[in-house]
RORODREN-23229 format. One line per 4 residues: number of its first residue (from 1); their letters; for each residue x, z, y of N, C-alpha, C. Coordinates in steps of 0.2 Angstrom, whole numbers, plus 5000, padded with zeros to 4 digits. Layout:
# RORODREN-23229
NUM = a = X,Z,Y,X,Z,Y,X,Z,Y | ...
# end
This chain:
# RORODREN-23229
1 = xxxx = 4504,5545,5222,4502,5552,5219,4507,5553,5213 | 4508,5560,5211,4514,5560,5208,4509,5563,5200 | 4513,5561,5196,4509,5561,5190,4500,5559,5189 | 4498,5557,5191,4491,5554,5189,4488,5554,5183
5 = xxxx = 4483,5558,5182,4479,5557,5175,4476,5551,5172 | 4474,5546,5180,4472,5541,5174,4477,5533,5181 | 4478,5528,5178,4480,5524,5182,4476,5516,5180 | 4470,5516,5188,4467,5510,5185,4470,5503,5190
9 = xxxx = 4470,5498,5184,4473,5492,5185,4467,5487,5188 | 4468,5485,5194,4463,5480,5197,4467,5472,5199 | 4465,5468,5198,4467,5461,5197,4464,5458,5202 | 4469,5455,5209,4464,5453,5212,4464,5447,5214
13 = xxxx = 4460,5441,5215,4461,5434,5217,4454,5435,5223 | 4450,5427,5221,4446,5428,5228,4439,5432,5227 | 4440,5439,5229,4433,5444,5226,4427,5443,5229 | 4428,5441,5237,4422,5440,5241,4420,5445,5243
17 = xxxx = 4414,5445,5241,4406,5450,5245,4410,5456,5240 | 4413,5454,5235,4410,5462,5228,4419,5465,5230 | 4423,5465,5232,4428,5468,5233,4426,5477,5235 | 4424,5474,5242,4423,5482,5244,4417,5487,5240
21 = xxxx = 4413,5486,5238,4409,5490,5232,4413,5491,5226 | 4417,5489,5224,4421,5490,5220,4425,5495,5223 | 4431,5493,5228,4434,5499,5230,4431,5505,5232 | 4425,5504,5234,4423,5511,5237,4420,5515,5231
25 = xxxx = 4419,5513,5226,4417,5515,5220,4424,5518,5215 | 4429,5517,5218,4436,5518,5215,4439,5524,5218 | 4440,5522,5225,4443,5529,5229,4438,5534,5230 | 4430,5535,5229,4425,5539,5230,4427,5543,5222
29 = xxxx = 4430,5540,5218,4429,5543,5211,4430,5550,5212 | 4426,5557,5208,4426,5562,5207,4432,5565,5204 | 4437,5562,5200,4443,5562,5198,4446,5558,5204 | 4451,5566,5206,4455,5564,5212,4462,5562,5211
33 = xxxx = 4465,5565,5204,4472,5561,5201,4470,5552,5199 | 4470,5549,5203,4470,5543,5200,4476,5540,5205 | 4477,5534,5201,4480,5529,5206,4478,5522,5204 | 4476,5520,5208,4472,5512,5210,4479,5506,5211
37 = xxxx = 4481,5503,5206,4484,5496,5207,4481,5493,5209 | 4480,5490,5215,4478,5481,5215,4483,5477,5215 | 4482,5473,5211,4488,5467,5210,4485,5462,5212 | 4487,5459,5218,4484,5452,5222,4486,5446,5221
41 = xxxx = 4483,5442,5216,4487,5436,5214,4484,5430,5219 | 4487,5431,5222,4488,5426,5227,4478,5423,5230 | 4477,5428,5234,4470,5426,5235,4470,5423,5241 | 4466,5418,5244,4466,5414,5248,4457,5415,5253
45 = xxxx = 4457,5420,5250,4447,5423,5254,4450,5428,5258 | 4455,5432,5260,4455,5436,5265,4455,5443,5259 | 4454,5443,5251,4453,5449,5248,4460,5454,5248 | 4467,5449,5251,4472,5454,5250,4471,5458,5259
49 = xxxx = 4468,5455,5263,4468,5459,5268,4463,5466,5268 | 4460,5466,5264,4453,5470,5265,4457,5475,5259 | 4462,5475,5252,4465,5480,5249,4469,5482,5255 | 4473,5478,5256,4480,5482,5262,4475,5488,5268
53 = xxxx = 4468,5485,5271,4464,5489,5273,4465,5496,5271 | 4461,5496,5265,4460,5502,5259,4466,5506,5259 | 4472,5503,5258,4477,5506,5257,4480,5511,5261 | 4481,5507,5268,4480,5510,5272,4478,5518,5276
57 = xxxx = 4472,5518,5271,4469,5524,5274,4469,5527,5266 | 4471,5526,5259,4471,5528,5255,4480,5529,5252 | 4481,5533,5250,4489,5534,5247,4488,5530,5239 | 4482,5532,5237,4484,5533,5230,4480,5527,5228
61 = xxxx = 4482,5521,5233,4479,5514,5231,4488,5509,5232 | 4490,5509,5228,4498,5503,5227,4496,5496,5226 | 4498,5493,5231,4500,5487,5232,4503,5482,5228 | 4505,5478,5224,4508,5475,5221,4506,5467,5222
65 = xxxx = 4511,5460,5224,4509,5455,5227,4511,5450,5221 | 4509,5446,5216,4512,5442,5214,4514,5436,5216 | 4520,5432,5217,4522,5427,5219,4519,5421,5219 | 4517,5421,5211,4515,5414,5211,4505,5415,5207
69 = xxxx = 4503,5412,5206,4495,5415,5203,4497,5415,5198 | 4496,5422,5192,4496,5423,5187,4489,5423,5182 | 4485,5422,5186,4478,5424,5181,4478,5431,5181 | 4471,5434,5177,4469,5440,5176,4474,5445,5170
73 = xxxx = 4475,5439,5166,4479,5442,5158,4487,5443,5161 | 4491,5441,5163,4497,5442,5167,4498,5448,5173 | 4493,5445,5177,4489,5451,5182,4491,5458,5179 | 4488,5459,5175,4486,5464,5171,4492,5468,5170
77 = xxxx = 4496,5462,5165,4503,5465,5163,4506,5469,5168 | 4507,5466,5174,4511,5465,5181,4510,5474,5183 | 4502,5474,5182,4500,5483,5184,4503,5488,5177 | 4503,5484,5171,4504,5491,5166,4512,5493,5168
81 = xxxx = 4516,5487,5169,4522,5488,5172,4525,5494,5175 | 4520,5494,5182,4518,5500,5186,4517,5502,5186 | 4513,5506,5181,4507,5510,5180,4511,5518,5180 | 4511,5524,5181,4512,5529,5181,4507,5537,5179
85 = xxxx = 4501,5532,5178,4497,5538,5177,4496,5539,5168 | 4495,5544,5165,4495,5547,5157,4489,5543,5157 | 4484,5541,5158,4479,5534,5155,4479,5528,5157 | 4477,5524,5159,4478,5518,5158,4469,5515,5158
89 = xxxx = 4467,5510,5164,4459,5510,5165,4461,5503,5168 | 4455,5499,5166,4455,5493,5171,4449,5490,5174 | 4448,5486,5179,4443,5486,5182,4442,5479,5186 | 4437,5475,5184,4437,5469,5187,4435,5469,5194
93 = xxxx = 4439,5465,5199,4438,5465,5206,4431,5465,5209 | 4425,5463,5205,4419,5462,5206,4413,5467,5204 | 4415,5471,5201,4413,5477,5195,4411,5483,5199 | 4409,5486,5199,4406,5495,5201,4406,5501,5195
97 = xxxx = 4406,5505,5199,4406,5510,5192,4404,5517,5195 | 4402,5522,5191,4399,5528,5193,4403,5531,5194 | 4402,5537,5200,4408,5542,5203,4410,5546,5200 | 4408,5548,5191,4410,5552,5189,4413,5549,5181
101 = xxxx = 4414,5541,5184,4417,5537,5178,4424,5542,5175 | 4427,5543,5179,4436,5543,5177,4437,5551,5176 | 4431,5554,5177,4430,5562,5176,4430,5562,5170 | 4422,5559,5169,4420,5556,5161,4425,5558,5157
105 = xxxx = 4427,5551,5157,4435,5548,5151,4438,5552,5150 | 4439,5556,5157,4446,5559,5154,4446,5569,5150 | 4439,5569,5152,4437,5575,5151,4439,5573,5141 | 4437,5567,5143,4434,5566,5133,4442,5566,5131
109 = xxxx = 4447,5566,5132,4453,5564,5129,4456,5569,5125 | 4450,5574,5127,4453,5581,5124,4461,5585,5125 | 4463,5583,5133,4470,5587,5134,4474,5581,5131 | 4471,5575,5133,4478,5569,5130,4479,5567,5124
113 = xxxx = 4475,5571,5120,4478,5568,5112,4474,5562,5111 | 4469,5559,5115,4465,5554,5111,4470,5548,5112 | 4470,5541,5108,4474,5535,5111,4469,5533,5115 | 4463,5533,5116,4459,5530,5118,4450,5532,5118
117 = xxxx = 4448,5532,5124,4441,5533,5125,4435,5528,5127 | 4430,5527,5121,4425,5520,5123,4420,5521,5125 | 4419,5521,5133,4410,5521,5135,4407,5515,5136 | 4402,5514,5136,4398,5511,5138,4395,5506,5142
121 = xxxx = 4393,5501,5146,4395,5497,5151,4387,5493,5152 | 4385,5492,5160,4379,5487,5162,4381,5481,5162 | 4376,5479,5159,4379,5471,5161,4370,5470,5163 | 4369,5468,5169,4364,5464,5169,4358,5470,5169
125 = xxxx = 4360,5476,5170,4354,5482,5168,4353,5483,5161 | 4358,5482,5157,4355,5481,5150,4363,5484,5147 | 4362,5490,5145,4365,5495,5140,4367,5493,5134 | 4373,5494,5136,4375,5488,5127,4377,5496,5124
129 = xxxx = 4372,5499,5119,4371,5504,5116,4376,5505,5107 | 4377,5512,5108,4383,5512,5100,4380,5515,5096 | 4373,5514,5097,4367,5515,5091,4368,5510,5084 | 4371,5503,5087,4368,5498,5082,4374,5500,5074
133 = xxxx = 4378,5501,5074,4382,5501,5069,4383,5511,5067 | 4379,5513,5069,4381,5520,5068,4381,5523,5064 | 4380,5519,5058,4379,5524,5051,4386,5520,5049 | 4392,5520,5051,4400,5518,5050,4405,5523,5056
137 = xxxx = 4409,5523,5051,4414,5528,5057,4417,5526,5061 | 4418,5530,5067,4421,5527,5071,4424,5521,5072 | 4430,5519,5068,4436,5517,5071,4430,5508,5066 | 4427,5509,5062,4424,5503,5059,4418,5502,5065
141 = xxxx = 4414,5507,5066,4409,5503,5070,4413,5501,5079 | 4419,5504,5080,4424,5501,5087,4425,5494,5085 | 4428,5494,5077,4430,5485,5075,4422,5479,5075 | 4418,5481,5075,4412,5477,5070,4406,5478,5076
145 = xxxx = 4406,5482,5083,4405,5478,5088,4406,5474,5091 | 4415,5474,5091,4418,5472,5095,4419,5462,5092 | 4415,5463,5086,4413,5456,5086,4406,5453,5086 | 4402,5458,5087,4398,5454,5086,4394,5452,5094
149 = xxxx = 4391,5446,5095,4388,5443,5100,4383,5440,5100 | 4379,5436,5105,4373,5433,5107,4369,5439,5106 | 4365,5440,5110,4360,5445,5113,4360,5452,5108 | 4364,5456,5101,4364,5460,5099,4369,5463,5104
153 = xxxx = 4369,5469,5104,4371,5474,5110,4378,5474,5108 | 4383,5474,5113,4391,5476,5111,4394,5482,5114 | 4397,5484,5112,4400,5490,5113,4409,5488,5117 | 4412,5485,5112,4419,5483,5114,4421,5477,5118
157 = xxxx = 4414,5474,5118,4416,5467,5120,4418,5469,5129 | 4420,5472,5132,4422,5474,5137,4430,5479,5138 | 4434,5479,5140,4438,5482,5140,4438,5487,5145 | 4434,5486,5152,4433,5493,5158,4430,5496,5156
161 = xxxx = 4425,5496,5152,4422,5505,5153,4425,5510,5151 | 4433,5509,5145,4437,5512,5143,4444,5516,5147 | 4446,5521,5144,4452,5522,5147,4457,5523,5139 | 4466,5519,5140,4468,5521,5136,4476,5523,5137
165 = xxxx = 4478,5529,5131,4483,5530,5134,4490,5525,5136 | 4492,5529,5140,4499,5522,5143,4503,5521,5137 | 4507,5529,5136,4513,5528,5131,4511,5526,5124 | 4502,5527,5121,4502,5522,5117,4504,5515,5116
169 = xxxx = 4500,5511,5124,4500,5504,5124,4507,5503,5124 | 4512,5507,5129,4519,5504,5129,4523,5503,5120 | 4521,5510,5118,4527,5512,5111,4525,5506,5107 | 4518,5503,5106,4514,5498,5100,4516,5491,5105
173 = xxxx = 4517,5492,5110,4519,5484,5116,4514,5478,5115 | 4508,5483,5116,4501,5481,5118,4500,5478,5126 | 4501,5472,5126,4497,5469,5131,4494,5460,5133 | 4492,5462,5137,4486,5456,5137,4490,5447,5137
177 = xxxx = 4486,5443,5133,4489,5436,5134,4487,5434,5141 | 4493,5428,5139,4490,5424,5146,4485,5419,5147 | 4481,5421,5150,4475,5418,5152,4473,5410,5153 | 4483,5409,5155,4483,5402,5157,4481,5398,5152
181 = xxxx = 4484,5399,5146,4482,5398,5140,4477,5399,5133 | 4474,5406,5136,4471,5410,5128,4466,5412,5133 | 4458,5409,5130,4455,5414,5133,4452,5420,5130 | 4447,5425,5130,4447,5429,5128,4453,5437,5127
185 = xxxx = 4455,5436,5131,4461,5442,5132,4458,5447,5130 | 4454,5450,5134,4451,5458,5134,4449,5460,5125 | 4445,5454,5122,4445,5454,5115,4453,5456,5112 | 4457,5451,5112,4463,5451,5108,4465,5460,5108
189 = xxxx = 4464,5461,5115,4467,5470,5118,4465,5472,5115 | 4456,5473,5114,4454,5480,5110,4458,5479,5104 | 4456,5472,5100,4456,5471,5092,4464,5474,5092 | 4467,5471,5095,4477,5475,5094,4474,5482,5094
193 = xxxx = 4474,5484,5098,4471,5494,5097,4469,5496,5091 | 4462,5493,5089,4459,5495,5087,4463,5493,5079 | 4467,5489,5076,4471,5485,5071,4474,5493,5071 | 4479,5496,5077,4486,5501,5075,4482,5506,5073
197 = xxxx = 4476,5510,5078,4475,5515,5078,4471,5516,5069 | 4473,5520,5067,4472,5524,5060,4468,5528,5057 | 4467,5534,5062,4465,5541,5060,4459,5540,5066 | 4454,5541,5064,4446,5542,5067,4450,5548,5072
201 = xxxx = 4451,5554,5072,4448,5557,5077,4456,5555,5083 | 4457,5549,5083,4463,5547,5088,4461,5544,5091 | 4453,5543,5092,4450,5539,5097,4442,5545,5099 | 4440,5544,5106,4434,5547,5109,4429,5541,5110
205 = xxxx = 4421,5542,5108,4416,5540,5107,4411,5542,5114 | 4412,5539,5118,4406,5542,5125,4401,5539,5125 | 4395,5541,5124,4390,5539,5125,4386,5538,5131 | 4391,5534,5134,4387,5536,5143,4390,5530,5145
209 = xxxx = 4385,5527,5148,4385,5519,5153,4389,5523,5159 | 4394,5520,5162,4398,5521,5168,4399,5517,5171 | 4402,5510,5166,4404,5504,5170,4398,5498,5174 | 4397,5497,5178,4391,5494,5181,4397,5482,5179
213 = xxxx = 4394,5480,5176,4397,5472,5174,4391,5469,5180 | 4395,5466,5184,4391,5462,5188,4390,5453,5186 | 4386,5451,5181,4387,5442,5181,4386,5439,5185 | 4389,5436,5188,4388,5430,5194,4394,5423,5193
217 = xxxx = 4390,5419,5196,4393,5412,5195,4402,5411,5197 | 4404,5417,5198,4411,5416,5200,4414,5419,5196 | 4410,5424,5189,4416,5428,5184,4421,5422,5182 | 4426,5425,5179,4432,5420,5175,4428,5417,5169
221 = xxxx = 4424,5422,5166,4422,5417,5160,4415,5412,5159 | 4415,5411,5168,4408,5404,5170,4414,5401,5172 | 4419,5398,5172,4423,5396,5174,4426,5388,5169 | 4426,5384,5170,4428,5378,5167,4435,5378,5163
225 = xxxx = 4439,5383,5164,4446,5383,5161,4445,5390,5156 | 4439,5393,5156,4440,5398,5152,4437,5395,5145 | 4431,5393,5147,4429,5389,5139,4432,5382,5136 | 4437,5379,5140,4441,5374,5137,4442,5376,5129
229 = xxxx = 4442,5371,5125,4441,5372,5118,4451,5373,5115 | 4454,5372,5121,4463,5372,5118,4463,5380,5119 | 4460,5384,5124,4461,5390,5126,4458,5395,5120 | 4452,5392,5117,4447,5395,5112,4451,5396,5106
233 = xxxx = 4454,5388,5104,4458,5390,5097,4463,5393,5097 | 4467,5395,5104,4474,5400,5104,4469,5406,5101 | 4467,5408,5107,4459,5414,5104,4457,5414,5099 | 4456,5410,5093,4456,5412,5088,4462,5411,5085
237 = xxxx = 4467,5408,5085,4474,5410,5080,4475,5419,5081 | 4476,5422,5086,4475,5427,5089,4472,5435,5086 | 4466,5432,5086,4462,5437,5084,4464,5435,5078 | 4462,5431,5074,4465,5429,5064,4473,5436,5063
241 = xxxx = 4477,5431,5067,4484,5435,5063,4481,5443,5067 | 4478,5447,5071,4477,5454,5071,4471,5455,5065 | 4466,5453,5064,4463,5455,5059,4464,5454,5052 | 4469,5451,5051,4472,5451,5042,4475,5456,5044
245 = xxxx = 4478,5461,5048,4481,5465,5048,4477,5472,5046 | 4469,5472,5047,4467,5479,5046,4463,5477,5043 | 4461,5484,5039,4459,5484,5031,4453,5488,5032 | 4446,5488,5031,4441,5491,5033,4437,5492,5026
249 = xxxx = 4434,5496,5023,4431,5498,5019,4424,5491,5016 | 4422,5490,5022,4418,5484,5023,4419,5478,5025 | 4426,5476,5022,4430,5467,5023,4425,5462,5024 | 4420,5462,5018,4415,5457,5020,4412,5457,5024
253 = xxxx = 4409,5463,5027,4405,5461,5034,4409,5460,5041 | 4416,5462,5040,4421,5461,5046,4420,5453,5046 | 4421,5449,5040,4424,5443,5039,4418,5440,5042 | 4412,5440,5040,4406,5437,5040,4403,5439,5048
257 = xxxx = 4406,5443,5053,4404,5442,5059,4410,5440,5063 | 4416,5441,5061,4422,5436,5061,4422,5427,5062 | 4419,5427,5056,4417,5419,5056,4411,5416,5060 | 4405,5421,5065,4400,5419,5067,4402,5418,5074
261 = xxxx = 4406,5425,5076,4409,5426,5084,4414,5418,5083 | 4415,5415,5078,4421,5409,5080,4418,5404,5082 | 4411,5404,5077,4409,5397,5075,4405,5398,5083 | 4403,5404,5086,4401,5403,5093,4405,5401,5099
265 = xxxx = 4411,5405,5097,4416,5403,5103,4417,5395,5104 | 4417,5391,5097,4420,5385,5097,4415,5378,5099 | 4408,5381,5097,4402,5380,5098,4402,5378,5109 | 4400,5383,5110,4401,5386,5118,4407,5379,5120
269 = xxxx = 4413,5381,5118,4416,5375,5121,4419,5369,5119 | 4414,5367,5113,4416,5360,5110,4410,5354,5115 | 4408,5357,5120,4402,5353,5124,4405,5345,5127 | 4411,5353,5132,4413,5348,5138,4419,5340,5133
273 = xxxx = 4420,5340,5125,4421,5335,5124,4418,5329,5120 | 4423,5323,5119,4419,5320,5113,4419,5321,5108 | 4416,5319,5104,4416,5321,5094,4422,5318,5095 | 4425,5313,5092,4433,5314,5091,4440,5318,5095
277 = xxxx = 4435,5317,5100,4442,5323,5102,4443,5330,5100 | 4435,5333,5100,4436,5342,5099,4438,5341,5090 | 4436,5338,5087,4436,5335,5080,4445,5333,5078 | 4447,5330,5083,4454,5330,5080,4457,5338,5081
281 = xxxx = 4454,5342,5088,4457,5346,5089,4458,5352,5083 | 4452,5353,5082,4448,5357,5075,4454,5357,5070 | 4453,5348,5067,4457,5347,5062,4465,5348,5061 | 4467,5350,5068,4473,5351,5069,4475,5358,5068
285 = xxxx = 4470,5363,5067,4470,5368,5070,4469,5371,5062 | 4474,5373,5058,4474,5375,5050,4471,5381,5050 | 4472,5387,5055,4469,5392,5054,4461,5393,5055 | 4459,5389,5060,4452,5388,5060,4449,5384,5055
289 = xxxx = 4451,5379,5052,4449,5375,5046,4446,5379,5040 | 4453,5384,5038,4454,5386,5033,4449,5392,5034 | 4448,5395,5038,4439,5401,5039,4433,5396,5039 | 4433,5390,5042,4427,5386,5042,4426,5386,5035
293 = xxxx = 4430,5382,5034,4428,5377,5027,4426,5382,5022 | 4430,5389,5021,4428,5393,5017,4424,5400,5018 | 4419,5396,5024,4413,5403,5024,4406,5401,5023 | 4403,5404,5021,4396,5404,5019,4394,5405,5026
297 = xxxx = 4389,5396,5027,4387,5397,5033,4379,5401,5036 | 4376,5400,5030,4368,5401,5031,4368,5408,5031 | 4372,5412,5030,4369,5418,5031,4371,5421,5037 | 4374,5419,5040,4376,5422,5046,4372,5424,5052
301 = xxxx = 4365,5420,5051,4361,5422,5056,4361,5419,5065 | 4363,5413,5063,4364,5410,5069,4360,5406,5072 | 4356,5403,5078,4353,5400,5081,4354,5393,5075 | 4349,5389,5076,4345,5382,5072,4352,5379,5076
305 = xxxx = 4353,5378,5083,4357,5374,5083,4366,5377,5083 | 4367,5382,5082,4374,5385,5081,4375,5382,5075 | 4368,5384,5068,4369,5383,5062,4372,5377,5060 | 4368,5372,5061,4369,5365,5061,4376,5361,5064
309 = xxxx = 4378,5364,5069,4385,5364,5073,4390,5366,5066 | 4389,5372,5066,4394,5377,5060,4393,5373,5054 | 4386,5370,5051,4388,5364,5044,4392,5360,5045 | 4393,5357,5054,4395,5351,5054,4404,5355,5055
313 = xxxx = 4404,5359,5057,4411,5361,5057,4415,5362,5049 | 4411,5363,5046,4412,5366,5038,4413,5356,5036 | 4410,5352,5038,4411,5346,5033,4418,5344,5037 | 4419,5344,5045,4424,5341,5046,4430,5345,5041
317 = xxx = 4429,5352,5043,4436,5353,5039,4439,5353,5032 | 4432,5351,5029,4433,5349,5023,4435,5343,5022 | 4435,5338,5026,4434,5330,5025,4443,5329,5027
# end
């Protein structure tokens, strides 16, 4: 298709039962300008036969093979590469989404001048709503979502319910780490956005659940190499050098849910080691240490047993 108003990027390894509901929720879209990337990194369930299918009987679905398995975060790059449509959308190969998703988004862009448009998303039947921060503007209650986690509602913490535009991602050379190493990409993406963009009305606000989040025991981040505690602290070196970069009215409260989302990420995957391992790893790790040691833990509101995890991460980095 030739000029496309939005161009969504899909990542595909082994999708199983969820590929075709996704696809059909893709090419069904109401928005007839699109173009469907699937990039097949190397699947071994039969999922690059069932896109070549699709394609087949759709134009405006392009094929792209990667040679060797790149992960999701590479994946990703591989499609922005390609991409030729004026937005820019992504979609997890197990995902669904409403027929009037890419309508939606694009209607909000007001004629292209937005950088970027954030709706809404199911996880689980459960509406992660932009009520919770709504007495802050825009672009602050986009950053102070996008960190906070365990059962308060998130807004950012997903990257597909979005669409954004291309020539912004290209001109700022926005794009995803690699997975093999860092996990949390989709975070690092908004936070880079959300860091450049400046001017509140240079982003759209949609109120409306579109993206359907399927959890099942085969997402990437139930997965054994996503919570590795080496992948967590790239993820947070990451996040750290983008967030000293933006300046928010309410630095405290950034910092203070900054330091909770860490103490949780590190929490989650200091399990699978022993105390001297994850312990030397911490210690080795200056930028983690240097937020630990110097945050106030008790008020962060954290579960009995996070809390006491987080004392004990504050004495090691102290010691």
């Amino acid at each position: 298709m030739k000029n496309p108003k939005v161009s969504v990027i899909l990542p595909v390894y082994n999708a199983g039962k969820y590929l075709r509901p996704c696809l059909d929720t893709l090419v069904n879209q109401t928005l007839r300008e699109i173009e469907i990337i699937c990039v097949l990194d190397c699947p071994t369930d039969g999922s690059d036969r069932v896109v070549k299918e699709y394609a087949t009987k759709d134009p405006r679905i392009v094929v792209v093979r990667n040679e060797h398995n790149l992960n999701i975060g590479e994946s990703r790059n591989v499609g922005l590469r390609v991409a030729t449509g004026e937005y820019i959308g992504f979609s997890d190969h197990d995902d669904t989404h409403e027929p009037n998703m890419y309508e939606e988004l694009y209607k909000a862009t007001d004629g292209g001048t937005k950088k970027a448009v954030f709706s809404g998303v199911f996880a689980k039947q459960i509406l992660n709503r932009t009520s919770l921060f709504s007495q802050y503007p825009p672009l602050q209650k986009a950053y102070l979502t996008l960190l906070v986690r365990d059962g308060i509602p998130r807004f950012c913490g997903h990257i597909t319910p979005h669409i954004y535009n291309r020539s912004f991602l290209a001109e700022n050379n926005i794009r995803f780490v690699d997975t093999k190493e860092t996990s949390g990409e989709d975070r690092i993406f908004l936070e880079g956005i959300i860091s450049i963009i400046k001017q509140e009305y240079e982003i759209a606000w949609l109120d409306k659940r579109l993206y359907l989040y399927r959890l099942h025991e085969l997402n990437a981040h139930m997965q054994e190499w996503y919570g590795d505690i080496r992948h967590t602290l790239n993820f947070v070196k990451k996040m750290v050098e983008i967030s000293v970069r933006t300046n928010f009215s309410d630095q405290q409260l950034v910092n203070r849910l900054l330091v909770s989302f860490l103490i949780q990420m590190v929490y989650t995957s200091h399990r699978k080691y022993h105390d001297d391992q994850y312990e030397s790893l911490i210690k080795g790790d200056k930028t983690l240490c240097s937020l630990i040691a110097n945050a106030k833990i008790l008020p962060l509101h954290l579960s009995i047993p996070k809390t006491l995890f987080a004392l004990k991460l504050k004495y090691i980095c102290k010691s």
